[in-house]
MARLOMI-566522 format. One record per residue (C-alpha): y, x, z. Coordinates in pm, whole numbers, plus 50000, padded with zeros to 5 digits. Layout:
N
{{Y,X,Z}};
...
END
This chain:
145
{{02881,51749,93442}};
{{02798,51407,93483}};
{{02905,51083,93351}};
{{02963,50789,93519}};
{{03104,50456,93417}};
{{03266,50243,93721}};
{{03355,49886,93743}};
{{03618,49825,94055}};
{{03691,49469,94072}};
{{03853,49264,94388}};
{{03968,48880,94443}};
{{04237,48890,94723}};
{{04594,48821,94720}};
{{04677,49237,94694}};
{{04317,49269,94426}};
{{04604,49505,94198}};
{{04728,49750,94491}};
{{04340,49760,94638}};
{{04197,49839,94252}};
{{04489,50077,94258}};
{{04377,50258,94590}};
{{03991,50265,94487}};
{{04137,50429,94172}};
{{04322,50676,94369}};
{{03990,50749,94577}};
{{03775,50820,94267}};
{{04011,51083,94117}};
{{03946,51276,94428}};
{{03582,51255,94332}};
{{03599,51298,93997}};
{{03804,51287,93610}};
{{03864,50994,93487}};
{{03792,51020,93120}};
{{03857,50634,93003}};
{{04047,50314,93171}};
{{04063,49963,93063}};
{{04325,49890,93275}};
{{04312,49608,93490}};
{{04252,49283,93365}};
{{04195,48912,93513}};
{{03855,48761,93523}};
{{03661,48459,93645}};
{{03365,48483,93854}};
{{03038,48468,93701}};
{{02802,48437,94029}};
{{02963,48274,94314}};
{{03096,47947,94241}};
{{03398,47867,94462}};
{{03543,48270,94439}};
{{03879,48344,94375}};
{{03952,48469,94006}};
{{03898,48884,94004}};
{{04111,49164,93874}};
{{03886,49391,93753}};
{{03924,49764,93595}};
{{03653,49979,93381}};
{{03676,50327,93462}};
{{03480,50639,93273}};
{{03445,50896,93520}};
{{03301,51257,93470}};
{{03185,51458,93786}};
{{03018,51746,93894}};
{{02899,51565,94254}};
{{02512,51362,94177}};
{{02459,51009,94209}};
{{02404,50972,94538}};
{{02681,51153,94650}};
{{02925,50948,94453}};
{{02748,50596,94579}};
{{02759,50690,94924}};
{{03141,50808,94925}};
{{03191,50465,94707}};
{{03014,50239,94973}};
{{03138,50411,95274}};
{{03515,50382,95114}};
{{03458,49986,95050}};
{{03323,49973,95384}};
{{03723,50119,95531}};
{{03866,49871,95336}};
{{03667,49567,95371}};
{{03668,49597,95754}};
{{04051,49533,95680}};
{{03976,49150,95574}};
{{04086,48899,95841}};
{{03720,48702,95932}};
{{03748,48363,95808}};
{{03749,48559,95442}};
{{03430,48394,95324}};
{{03444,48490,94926}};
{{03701,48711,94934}};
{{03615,49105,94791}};
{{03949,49369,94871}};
{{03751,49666,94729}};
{{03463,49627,94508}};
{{03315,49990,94390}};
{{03012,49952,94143}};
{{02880,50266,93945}};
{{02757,50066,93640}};
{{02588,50358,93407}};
{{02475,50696,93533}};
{{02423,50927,93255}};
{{02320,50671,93001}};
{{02134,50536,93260}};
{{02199,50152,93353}};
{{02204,50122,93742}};
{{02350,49800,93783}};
{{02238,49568,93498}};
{{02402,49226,93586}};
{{02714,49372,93650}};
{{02627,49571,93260}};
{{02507,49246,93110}};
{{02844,49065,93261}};
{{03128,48932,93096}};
{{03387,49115,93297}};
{{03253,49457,93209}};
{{03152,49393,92814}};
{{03515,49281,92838}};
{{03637,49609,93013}};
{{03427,49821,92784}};
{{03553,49659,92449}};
{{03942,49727,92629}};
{{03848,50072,92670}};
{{03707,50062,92287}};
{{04067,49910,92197}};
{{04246,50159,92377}};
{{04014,50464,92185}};
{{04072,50309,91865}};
{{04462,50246,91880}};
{{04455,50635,91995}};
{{04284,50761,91712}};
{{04523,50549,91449}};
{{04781,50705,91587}};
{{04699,51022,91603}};
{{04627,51003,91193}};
{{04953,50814,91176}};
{{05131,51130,91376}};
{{04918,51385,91136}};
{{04989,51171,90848}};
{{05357,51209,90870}};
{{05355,51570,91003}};
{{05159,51621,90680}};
{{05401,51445,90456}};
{{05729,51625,90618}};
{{05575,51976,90551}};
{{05560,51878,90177}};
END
């Protein structure tokens, strides 16, 4: 089984419905294990861009690398050729496999801002989880007494 962790991320007027549908696509590729949710973010490389939603995805798959990156790109492709022409700047569907396997494959996209910030979201979420869950087994315990 492999491991991958995705960063989807789009600036157009519909970015939440398009992160939506690229989310919709992976889970036919694969489980997703972890979700940050999607979250607003400001670009960090193109100066006159349109502020992102972005979403941090942990994925785990039996298809390789490859596989997955082509099906990505060739998805993004379907949707992009949706964008009217004079959409200079504008991303619908943005598809990046970030980590492979422990392995970084896209390191300014792992060194950015908007995935440390989906990561620690996805930390958050793990955390909150596990409280409760010792809150739940806490009280279970207690009642049984």
């Amino acid at each position: 089984m492999n491991t991958a962790v995705v960063c989807l991320g789009a600036n157009t007027t519909d970015a939440l419905p398009r992160i939506g549908q690229a989310l919709v696509f992976l889970q036919g590729c694969a489980t997703v294990n972890a979700d940050s949710g999607c979250y607003p973010t400001e670009p960090e490389y193109e100066a006159a861009a349109n502020p992102y939603q972005n979403r941090v995805l942990v994925l785990a798959t039996d298809i390789g690398y490859e596989e997955l990156y082509s099906r990505s790109k060739e998805f993004e492709r379907a949707v992009r050729a949706e964008l009217p022409a004079d959409s200079a700047g504008l991303v619908n569907t943005d598809i990046d496999i970030v980590v492979w396997n422990g392995d970084v494959k896209k390191p300014l996209d792992y060194a950015s801002r908007y995935f440390s910030h989906g990561m620690s979201l996805i930390s958050h979420k793990a955390e909150y989880e596990r409280s409760q869950q010792c809150c739940e087994e806490a009280v279970h315990n207690k009642s049984e007494r």
